[in-house]
C-alpha positions as CSV (number, residue, x, y, z in Angstrom):
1,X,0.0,0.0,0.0
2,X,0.9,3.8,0.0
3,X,-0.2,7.0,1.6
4,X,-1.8,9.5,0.2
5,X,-0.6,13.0,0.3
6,X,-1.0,15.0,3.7
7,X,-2.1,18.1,1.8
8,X,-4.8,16.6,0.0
9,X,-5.5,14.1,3.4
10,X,-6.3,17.7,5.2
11,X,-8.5,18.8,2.7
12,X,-10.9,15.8,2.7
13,X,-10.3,16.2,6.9
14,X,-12.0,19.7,6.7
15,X,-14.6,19.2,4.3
16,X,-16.0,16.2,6.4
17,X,-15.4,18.3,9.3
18,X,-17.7,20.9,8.7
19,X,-20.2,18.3,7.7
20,X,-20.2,17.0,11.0
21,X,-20.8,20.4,12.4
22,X,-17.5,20.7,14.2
23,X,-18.1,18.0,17.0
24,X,-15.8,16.1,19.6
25,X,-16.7,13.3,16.9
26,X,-16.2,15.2,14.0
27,X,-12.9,16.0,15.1
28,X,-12.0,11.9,15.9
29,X,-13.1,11.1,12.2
30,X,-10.8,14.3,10.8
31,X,-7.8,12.6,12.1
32,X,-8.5,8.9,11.0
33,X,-9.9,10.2,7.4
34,X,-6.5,12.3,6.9
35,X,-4.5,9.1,6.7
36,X,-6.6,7.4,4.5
37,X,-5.3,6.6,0.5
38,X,-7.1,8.7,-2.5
39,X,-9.8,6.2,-4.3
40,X,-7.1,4.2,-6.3
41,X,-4.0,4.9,-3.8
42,X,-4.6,1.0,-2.2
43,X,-2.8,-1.0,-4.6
44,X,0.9,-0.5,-5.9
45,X,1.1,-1.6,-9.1
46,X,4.6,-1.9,-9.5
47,X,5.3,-3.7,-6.1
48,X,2.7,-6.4,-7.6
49,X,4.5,-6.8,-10.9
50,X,7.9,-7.4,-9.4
51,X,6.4,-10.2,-6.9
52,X,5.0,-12.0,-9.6
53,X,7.9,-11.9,-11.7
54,X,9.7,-13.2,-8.8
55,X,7.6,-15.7,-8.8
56,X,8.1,-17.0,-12.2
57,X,11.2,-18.7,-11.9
58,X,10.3,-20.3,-8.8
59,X,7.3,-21.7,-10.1
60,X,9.1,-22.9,-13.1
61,X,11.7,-24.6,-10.5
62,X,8.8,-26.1,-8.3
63,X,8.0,-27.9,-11.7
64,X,11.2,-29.2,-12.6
65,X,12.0,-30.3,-9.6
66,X,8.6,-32.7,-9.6
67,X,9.3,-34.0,-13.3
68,X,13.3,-34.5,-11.9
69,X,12.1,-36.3,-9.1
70,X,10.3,-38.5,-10.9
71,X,13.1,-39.5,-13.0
72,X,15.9,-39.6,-10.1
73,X,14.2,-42.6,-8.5
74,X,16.9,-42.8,-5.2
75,X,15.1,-39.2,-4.0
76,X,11.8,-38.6,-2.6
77,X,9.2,-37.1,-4.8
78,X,6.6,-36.2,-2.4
79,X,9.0,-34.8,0.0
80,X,11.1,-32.3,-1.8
81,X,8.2,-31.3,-3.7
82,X,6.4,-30.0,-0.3
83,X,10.1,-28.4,0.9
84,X,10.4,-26.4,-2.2
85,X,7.2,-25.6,-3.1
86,X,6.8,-24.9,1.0
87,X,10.1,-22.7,1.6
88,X,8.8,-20.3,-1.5
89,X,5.2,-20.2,-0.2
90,X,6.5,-19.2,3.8
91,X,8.9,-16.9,2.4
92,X,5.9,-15.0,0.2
93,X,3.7,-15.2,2.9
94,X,6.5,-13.5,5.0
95,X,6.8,-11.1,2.1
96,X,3.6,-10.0,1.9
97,X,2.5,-9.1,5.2
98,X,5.7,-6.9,5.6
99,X,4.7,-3.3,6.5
100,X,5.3,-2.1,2.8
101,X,5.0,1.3,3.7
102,X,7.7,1.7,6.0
103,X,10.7,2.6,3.3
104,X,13.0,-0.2,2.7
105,X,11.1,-3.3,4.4
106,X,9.7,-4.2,0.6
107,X,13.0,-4.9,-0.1
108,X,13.8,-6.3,3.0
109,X,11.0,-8.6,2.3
110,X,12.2,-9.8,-1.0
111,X,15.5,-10.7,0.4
112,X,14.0,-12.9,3.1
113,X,11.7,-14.3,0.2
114,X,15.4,-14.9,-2.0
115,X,16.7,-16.7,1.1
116,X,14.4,-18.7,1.9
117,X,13.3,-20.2,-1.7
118,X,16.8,-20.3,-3.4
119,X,17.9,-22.4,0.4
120,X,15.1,-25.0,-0.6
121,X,16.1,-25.3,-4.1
122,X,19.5,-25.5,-3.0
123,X,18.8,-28.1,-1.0
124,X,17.4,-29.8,-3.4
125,X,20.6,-30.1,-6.4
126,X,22.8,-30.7,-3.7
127,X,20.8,-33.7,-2.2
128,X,20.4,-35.3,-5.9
129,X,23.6,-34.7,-7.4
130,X,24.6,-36.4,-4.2
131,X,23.1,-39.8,-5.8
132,X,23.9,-39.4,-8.9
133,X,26.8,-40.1,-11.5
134,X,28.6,-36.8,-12.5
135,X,27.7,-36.7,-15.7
136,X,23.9,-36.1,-14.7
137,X,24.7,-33.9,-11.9
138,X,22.9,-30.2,-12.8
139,X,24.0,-26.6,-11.8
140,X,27.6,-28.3,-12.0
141,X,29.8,-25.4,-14.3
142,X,29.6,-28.0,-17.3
143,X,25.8,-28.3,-16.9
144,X,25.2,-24.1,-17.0
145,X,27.7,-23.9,-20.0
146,X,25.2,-26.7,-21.8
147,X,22.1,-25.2,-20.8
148,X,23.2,-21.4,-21.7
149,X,24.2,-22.7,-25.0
150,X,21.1,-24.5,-25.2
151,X,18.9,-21.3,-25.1
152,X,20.8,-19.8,-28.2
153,X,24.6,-19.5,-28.1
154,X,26.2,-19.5,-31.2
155,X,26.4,-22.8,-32.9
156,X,30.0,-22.5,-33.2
157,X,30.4,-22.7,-30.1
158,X,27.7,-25.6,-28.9
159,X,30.0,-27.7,-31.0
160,X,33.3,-26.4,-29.6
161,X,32.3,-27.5,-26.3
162,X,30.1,-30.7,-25.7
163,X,32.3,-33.3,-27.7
164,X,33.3,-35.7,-24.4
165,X,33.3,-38.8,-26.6
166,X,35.0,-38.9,-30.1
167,X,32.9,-41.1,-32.4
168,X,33.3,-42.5,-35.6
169,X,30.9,-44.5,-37.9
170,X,30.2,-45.9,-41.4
171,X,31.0,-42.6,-42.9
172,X,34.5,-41.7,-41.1
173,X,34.8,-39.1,-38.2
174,X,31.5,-37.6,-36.3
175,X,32.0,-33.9,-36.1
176,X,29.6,-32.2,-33.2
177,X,26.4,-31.0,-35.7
178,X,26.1,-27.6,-36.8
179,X,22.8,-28.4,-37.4
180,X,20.2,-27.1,-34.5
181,X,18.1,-29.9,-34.4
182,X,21.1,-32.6,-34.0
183,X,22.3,-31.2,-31.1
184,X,20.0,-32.8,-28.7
185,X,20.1,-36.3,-30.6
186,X,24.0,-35.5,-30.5
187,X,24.3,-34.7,-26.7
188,X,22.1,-37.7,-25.7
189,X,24.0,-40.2,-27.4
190,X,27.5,-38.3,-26.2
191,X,25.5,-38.8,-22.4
192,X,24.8,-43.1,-23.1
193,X,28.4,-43.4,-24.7
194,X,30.5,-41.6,-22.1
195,X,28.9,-42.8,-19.4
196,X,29.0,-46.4,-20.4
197,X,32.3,-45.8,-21.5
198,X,33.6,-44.1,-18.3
199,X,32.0,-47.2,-16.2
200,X,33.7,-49.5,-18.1
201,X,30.9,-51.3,-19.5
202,X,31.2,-54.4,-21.8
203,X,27.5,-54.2,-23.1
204,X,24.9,-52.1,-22.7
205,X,20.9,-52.9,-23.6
206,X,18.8,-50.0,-24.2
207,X,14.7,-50.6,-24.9
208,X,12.7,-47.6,-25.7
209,X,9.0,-48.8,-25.5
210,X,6.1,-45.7,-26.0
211,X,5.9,-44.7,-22.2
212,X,9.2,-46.1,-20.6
213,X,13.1,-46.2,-21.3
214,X,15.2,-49.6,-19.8
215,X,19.2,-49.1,-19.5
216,X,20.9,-51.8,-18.6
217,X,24.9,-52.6,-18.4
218,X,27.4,-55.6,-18.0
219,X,30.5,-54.5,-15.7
220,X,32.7,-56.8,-14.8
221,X,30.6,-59.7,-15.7
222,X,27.6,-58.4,-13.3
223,X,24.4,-56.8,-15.0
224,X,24.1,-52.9,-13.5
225,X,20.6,-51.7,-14.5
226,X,20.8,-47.9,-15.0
227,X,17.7,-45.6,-14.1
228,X,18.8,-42.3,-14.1
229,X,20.9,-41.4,-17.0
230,X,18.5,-40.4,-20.1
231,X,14.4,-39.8,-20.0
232,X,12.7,-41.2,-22.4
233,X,13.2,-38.9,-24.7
234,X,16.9,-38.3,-24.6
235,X,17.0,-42.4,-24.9
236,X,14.8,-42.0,-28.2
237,X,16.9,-39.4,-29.8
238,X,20.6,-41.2,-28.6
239,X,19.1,-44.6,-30.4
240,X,18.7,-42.7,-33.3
241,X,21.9,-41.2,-33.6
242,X,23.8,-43.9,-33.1
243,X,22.3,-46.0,-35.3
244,X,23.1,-43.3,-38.0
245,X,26.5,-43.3,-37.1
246,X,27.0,-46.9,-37.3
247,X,25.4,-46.8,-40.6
248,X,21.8,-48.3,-40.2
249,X,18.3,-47.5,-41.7
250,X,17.2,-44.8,-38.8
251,X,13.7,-45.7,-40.5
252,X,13.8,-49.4,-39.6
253,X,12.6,-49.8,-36.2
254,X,11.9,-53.9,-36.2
255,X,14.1,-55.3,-38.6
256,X,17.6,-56.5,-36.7
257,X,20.2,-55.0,-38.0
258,X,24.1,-54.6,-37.1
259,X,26.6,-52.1,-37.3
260,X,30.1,-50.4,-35.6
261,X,31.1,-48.0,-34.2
262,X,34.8,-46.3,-33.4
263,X,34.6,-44.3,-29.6
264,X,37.0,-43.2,-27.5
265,X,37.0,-40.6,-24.2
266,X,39.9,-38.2,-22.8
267,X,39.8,-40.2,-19.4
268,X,40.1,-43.7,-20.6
269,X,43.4,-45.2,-20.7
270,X,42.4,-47.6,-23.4
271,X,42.0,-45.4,-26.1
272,X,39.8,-46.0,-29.3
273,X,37.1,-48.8,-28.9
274,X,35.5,-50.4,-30.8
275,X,31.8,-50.8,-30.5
276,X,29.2,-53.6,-32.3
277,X,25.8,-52.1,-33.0
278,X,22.9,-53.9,-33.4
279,X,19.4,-52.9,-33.1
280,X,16.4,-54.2,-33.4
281,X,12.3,-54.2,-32.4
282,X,8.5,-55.3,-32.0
283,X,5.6,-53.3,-32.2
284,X,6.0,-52.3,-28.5
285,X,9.8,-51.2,-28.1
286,X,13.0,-51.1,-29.6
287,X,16.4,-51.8,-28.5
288,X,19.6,-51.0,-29.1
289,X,22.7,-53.5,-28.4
290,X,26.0,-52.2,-28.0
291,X,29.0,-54.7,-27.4
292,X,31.8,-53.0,-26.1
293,X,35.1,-54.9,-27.1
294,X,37.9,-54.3,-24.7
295,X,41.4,-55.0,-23.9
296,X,40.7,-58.7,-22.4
297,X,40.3,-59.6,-25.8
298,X,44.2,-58.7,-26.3
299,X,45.8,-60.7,-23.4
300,X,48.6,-63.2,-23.5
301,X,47.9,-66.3,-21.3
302,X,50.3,-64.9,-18.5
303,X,47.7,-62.2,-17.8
304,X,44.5,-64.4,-17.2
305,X,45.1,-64.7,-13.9
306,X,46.9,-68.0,-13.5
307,X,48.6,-69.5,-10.6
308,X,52.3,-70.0,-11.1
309,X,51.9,-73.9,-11.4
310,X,49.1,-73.9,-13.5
311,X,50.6,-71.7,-15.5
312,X,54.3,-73.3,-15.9
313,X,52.3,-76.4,-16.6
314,X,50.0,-74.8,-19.6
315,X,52.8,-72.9,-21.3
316,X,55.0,-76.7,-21.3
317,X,52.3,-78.3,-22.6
318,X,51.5,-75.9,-25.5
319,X,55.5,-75.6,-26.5
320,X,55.4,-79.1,-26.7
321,X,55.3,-81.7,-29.5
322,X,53.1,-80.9,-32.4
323,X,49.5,-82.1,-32.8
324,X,47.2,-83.0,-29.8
325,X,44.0,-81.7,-28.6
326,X,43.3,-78.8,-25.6
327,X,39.9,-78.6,-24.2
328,X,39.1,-75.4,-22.6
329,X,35.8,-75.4,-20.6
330,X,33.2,-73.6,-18.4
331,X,30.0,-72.1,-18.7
332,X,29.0,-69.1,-20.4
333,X,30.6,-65.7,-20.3
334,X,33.6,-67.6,-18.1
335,X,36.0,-66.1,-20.6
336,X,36.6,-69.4,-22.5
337,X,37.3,-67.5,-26.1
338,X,39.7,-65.0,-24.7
339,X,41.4,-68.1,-23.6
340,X,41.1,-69.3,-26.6
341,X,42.8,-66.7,-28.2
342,X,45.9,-66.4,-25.5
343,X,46.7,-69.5,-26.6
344,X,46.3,-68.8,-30.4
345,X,49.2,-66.2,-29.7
346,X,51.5,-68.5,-28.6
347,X,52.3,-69.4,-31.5
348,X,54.2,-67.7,-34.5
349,X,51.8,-66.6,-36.8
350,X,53.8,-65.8,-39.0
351,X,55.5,-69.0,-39.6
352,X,52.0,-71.1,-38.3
353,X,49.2,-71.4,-40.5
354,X,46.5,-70.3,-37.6
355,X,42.8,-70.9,-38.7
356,X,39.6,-70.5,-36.4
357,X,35.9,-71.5,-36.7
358,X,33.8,-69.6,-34.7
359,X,30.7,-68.6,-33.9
360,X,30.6,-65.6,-32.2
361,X,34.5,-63.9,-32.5
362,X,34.9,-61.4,-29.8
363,X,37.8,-59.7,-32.2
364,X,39.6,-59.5,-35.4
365,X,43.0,-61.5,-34.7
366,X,46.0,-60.3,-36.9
367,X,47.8,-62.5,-39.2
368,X,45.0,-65.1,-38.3
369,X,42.6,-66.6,-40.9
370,X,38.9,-67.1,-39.0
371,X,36.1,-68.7,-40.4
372,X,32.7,-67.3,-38.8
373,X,29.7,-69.8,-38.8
374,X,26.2,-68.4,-39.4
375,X,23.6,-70.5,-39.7
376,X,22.0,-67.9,-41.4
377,X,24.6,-67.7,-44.3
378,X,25.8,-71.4,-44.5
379,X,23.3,-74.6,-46.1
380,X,26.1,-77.0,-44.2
381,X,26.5,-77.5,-40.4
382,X,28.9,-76.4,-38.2
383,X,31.1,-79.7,-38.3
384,X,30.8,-79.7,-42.3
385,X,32.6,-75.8,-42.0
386,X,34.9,-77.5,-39.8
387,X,35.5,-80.2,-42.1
388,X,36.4,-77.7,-44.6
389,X,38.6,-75.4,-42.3
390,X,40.7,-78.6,-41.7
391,X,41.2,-79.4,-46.1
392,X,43.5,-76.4,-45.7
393,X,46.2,-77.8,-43.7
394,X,46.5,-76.1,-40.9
395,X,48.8,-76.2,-38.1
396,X,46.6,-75.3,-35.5
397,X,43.2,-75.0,-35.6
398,X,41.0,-73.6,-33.1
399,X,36.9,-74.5,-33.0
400,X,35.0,-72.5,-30.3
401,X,32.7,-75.0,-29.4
402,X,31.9,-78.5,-29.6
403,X,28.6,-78.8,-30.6
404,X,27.8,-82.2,-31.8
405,X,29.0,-85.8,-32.6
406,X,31.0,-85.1,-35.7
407,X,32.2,-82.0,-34.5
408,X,34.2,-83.8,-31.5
409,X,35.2,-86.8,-34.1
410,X,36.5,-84.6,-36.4
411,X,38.3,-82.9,-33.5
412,X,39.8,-85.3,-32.5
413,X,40.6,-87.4,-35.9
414,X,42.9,-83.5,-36.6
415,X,44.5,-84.3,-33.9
416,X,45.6,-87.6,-34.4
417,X,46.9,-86.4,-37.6
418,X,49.4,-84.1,-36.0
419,X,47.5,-80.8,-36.1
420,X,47.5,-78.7,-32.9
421,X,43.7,-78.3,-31.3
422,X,42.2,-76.1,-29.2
423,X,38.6,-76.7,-28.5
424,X,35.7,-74.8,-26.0
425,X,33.2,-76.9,-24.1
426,X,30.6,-75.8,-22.4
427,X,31.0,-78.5,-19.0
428,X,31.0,-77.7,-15.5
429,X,34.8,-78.3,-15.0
430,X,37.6,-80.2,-16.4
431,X,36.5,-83.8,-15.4
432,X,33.1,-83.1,-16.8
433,X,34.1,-81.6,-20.4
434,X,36.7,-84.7,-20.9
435,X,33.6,-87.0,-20.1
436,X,31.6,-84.9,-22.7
437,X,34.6,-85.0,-25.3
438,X,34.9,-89.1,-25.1
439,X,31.3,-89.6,-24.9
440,X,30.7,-87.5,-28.3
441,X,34.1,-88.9,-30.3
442,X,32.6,-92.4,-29.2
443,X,36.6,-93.5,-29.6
444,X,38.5,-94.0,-25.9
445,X,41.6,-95.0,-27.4
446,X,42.3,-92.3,-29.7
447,X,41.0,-89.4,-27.1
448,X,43.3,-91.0,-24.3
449,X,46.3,-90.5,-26.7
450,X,45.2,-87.1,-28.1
451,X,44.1,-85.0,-25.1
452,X,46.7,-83.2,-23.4
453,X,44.8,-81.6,-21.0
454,X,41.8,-80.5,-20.1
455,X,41.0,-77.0,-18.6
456,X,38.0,-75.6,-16.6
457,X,38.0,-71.7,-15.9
458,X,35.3,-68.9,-14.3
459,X,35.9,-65.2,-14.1
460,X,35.7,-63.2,-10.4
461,X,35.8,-60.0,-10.2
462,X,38.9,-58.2,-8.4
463,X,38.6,-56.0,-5.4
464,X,38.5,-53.0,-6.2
465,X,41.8,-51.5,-4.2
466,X,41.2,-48.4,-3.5
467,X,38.0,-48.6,-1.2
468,X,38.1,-52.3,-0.6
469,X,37.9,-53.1,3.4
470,X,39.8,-55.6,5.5
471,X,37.7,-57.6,8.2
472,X,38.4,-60.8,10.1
473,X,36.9,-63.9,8.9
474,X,34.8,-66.4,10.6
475,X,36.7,-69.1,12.6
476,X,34.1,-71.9,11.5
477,X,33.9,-70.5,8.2
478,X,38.1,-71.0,8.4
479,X,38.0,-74.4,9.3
480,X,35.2,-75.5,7.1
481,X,37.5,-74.4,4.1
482,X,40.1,-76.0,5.7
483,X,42.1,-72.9,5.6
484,X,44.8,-72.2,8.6
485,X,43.1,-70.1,11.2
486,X,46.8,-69.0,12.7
487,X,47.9,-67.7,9.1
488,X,44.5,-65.5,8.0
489,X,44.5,-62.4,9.8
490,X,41.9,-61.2,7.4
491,X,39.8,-61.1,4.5
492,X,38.7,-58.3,2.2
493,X,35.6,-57.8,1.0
494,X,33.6,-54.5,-1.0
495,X,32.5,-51.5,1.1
496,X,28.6,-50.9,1.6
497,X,26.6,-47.9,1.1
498,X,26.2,-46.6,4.1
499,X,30.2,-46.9,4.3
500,X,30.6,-44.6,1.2
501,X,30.9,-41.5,2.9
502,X,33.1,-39.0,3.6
503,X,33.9,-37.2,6.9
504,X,31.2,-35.3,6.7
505,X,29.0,-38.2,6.4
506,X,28.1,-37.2,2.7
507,X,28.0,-39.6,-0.1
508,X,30.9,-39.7,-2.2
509,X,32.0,-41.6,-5.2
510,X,35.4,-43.5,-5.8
511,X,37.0,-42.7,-8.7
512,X,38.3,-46.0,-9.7
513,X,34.9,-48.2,-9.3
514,X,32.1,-45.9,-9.5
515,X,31.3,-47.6,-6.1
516,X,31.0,-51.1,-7.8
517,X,33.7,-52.5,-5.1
518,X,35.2,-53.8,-8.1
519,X,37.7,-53.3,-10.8
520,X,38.5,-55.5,-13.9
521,X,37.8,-59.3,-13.6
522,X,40.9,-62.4,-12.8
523,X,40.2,-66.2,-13.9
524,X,40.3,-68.9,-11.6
525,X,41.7,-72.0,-13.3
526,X,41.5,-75.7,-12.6
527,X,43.7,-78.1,-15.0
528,X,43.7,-81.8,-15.4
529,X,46.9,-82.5,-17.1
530,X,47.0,-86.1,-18.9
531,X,50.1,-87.7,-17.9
532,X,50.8,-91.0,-18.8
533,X,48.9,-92.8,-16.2
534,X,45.9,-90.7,-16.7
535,X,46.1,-91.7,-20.4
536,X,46.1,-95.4,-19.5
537,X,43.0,-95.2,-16.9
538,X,40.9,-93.2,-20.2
539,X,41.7,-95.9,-22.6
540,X,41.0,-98.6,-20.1
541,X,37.4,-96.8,-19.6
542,X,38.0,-96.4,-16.0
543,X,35.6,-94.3,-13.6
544,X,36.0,-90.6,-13.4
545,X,36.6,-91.2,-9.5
546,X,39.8,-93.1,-10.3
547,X,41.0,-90.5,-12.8
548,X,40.3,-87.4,-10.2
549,X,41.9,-89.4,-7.5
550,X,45.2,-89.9,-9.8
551,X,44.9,-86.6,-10.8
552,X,44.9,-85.5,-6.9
553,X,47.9,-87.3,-6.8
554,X,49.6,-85.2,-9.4
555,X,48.7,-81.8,-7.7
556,X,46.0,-81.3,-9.0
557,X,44.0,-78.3,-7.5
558,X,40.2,-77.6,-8.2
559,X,38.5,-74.8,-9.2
560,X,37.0,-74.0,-5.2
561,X,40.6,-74.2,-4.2
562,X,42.2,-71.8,-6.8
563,X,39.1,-69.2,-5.8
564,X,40.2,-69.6,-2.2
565,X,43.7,-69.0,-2.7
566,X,42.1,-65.7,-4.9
567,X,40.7,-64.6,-1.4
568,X,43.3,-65.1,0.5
569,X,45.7,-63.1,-1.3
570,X,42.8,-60.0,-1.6
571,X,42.4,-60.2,-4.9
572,X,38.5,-61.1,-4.8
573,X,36.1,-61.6,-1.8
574,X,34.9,-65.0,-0.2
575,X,31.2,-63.9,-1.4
576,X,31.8,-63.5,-4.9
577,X,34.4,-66.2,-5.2
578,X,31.1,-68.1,-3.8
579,X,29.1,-66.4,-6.3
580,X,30.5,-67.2,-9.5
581,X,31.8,-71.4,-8.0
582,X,27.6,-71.1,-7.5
583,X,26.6,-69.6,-11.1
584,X,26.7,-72.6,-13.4
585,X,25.0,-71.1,-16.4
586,X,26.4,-67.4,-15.9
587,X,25.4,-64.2,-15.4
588,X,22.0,-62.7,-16.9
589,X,22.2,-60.8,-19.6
590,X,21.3,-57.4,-19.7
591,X,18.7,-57.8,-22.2
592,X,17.5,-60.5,-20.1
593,X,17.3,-57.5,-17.2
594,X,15.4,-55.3,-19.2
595,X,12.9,-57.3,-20.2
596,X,12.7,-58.4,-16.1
597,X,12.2,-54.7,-15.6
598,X,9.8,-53.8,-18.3
């Protein structure tokens, strides 16, 4: 409100004055009527406009904040939208009963409004940053730069700045667009990639269906769902996008199709990677694949993880005489083709002919001829392509799996003729895939002198070192391993949660797990090596009791007893060592996970 002028206030005073006739009374309603506003004087206009257009970008916040809610699932929804829309509301209410016309208190009141709101909303970032990865965290420098060159910056330099992943595709390098209405499909697919990237994922499964978006990841072997990265609409644009770039019909949202990909990020140490593409759909979603080929694919057998014997023993056995067959085993996504291929570079390939038949090659091998089996592509079966990979003399051959009958015969026939084989087997460990191998060659006598060993392997994944935690393990647990109490002061294992905090007691975030409590994956190894007396007691068709008990003799150490020695030295923890001894079929995939979810 305002007052109206004393002058004119005095006037209206004396007029109604003298109407009253000069009375006691008269005189009463002089004084109140002098301080009363001119018609019109009640309002000021101006004080109204700049509280409602304070209010604007409250409001607009309030409203953000629910739809962010909604889509940061780890935060309350209900709650913060009553704290922010609440702090605004006291601090206006505060506002407006303020004594306006006592000079400065309007502005006073403004302040206290400012305070109280922007606390709230404050609040509010800090709290969901907090639980999310940094790459979603808002009001962050990087996020204002984005969002000021989102409301019209010059395009020059929208795509000097938001490039965190360099990409290239079926038409060569993928420049930031200049285009206006790339830049969101751009950014979104920049957010999936670099944060998938910078997690260290293997795969990733993306399904857009018409009212919900699924994000799932394999790390380390483990499926890590992912709920607050891109909304539905930022998932829709980065699917398109990337399936331009690897060179597929944007247009064809059901038919599979497969692609690649070329990405790389400043923080990674592992420079360009490639990335498989493959998308596909129904009439109710579609989904994107992307296979994320790392550096495991590139080891040499001394860096799977091997214990000294085991190893000494493999790398003898492979320099050995020519010829003679190698079965490598376990079950799926146990690393057996990496395996695989460590032992294909053990040999000169440049003086080796090297062939492969495979049917799902994790990389292209240099200098080394494979043979890819579709039965999409092929009228013969796999053990006909094999038969035909063999009429090309190699010197060692490997076949990813054993699928059949005449695959294993064929196998092991190679062998016998002085060709160097290395085989996969899906079995549950070493005893089990040389069962499998004799019962499908159907010949004892020629498997007994062929097979040189028989391996069984899983994958664990390794502690991660810079937040792992000691503690002491159970005594009974101790002794039920039959592991030396005395020597095992303790165990490590992953932190939890509620540990991940600083000295504050806020959340934080390790830099080298993203708070996985692991980092990078070791194999655990079990091999039966067939000496001479193990070769006897196959061809004689004796028990697989009489050959583990032989082989027990030799040193032999199983799979549970290599995982423990893994534990012992901190390099996993007793529960996932448990874990993956337990998982006979694997992990789930991730699509397998989003379909779960959805």
């Amino acid at each position: 409100m305002r007052v109206c002028q004393s002058q004119q206030g005095r006037i209206r005073a004396a007029a109604w004055a003298a109407a009253l006739g000069g009375s006691a009374a008269a005189a009463q309603a002089s004084d109140v009527l002098a301080v009363l506003p001119e018609p019109g004087g009640y309002t000021s206009w101006v004080r109204i406009v700049v509280v409602l257009i304070a209010m604007v970008p409250w409001l607009l916040f309030c409203q953000w904040v629910d739809k962010d809610a909604a889509y940061v699932r780890r935060v309350n929804r209900p709650m913060w939208n009553g704290i922010v829309l609440g702090g605004g509301v006291v601090g206006l209410i505060l506002w407006l009963f303020m004594p306006w016309e006592t000079p400065g208190l309007f502005a006073a009141g403004f302040g206290l409004w400012f305070v109280i709101t922007a606390s709230a909303c404050t609040i509010y970032a800090v709290v969901r940053n907090g639980v999310v990865d940094p790459s979603a965290r808002v009001f962050t420098p990087r996020h204002l730069k984005a969002w000021m060159r989102s409301m019209g910056r010059k395009q020059e330099e929208i795509t000097a700045a938001v490039e965190r992943v360099r990409l290239s595709g079926a038409e060569g390098k993928v420049n930031a667009p200049t285009d206006p209405a790339q830049v969101e499909p751009y950014e979104a697919a920049q957010t999936l990639l670099y944060d998938a990237l910078w997690r260290r994922a293997t795969e990733v499964e993306l399904l857009v269906s018409a009212n919900a978006v699924r994000l799932a990841y394999r790390i380390d072997g483990a499926v890590m769902p992912r709920h607050d990265l891109l909304s539905r609409e930022d998932a829709e644009r980065a699917l398109g996008f990337i399936k331009k770039v690897a060179g597929l019909d944007v247009n064809e949202h059901r038919k599979p199709q497969t692609g690649e990909i070329v990405a790389a990020i400043e923080i990674s140490d592992r420079g360009s990677t490639d990335v498989e593409v493959k998308a596909s759909g129904t009439t109710q979603h579609e989904r994107l694949s992307l296979r994320i080929v790392g550096e495991e694919t590139r080891l040499r057998i001394s860096d799977l993880g091997m214990n000294p014997r085991v190893l000494e023993r493999a790398e003898a056995l492979v320099n050995g005489p020519p010829g003679g067959l190698f079965l490598i085993s376990g079950p799926r996504a146990s690393g057996v083709t990496t395996t695989l291929y460590a032992l294909l570079r053990m040999h000169d390939a440049f003086m080796t002919n090297l062939l492969t038949l495979e049917r799902e090659p994790l990389r292209d091998l240099e200098n080394i001829t494979q043979h890819i089996y579709d039965p999409t592509k092929h009228d013969g079966s796999y053990s006909r392509q094999l038969q035909t990979v063999l009429r090309r003399e190699p010197d060692v051959v490997m076949v990813s799996d054993c699928l059949d009958r005449e695959t294993a015969h064929l196998a092991v026939k190679a062998a016998a003729e002085n060709k160097r084989i290395y085989m996969g087997m899906l079995a549950r460990d070493s005893f089990d895939a040389m069962k499998k191998l004799i019962s499908l060659a159907g010949d004892t006598d020629t498997v007994a002198d062929v097979l040189r060993c028989a391996i069984s392997q899983r994958l664990v994944r390794k502690l991660c070192v810079a937040c792992r935690l000691a503690y002491k393990p159970d005594i009974a647990l101790l002794r039920k391993a039959n592991l030396p109490v005395d020597k095992i002061e303790h165990f490590y294992r992953p932190p939890k949660a509620e540990e991940m905090v600083d000295e504050k007691g806020n959340p934080r975030v390790c830099p080298n797990c993203q708070n996985s409590g692991y980092y990078g994956r070791t194999g655990l190894f079990e091999i039966l090596d067939v000496d001479g007396v193990i070769r006897e007691l196959i061809a004689n068709g004796q028990p697989l009791t009489a050959i583990r008990a032989q082989a027990r003799k030799n040193g032999m150490l199983y799979l549970q007893e290599v995982g423990l020695q893994k534990v012992m030295e901190g390099v996993t923890g007793m529960n996932e060592m448990l874990r993956v001894l337990r998982d006979e079929e694997g992990s789930t995939p991730p699509q397998a996970t989003a379909r779960k979810e959805g």
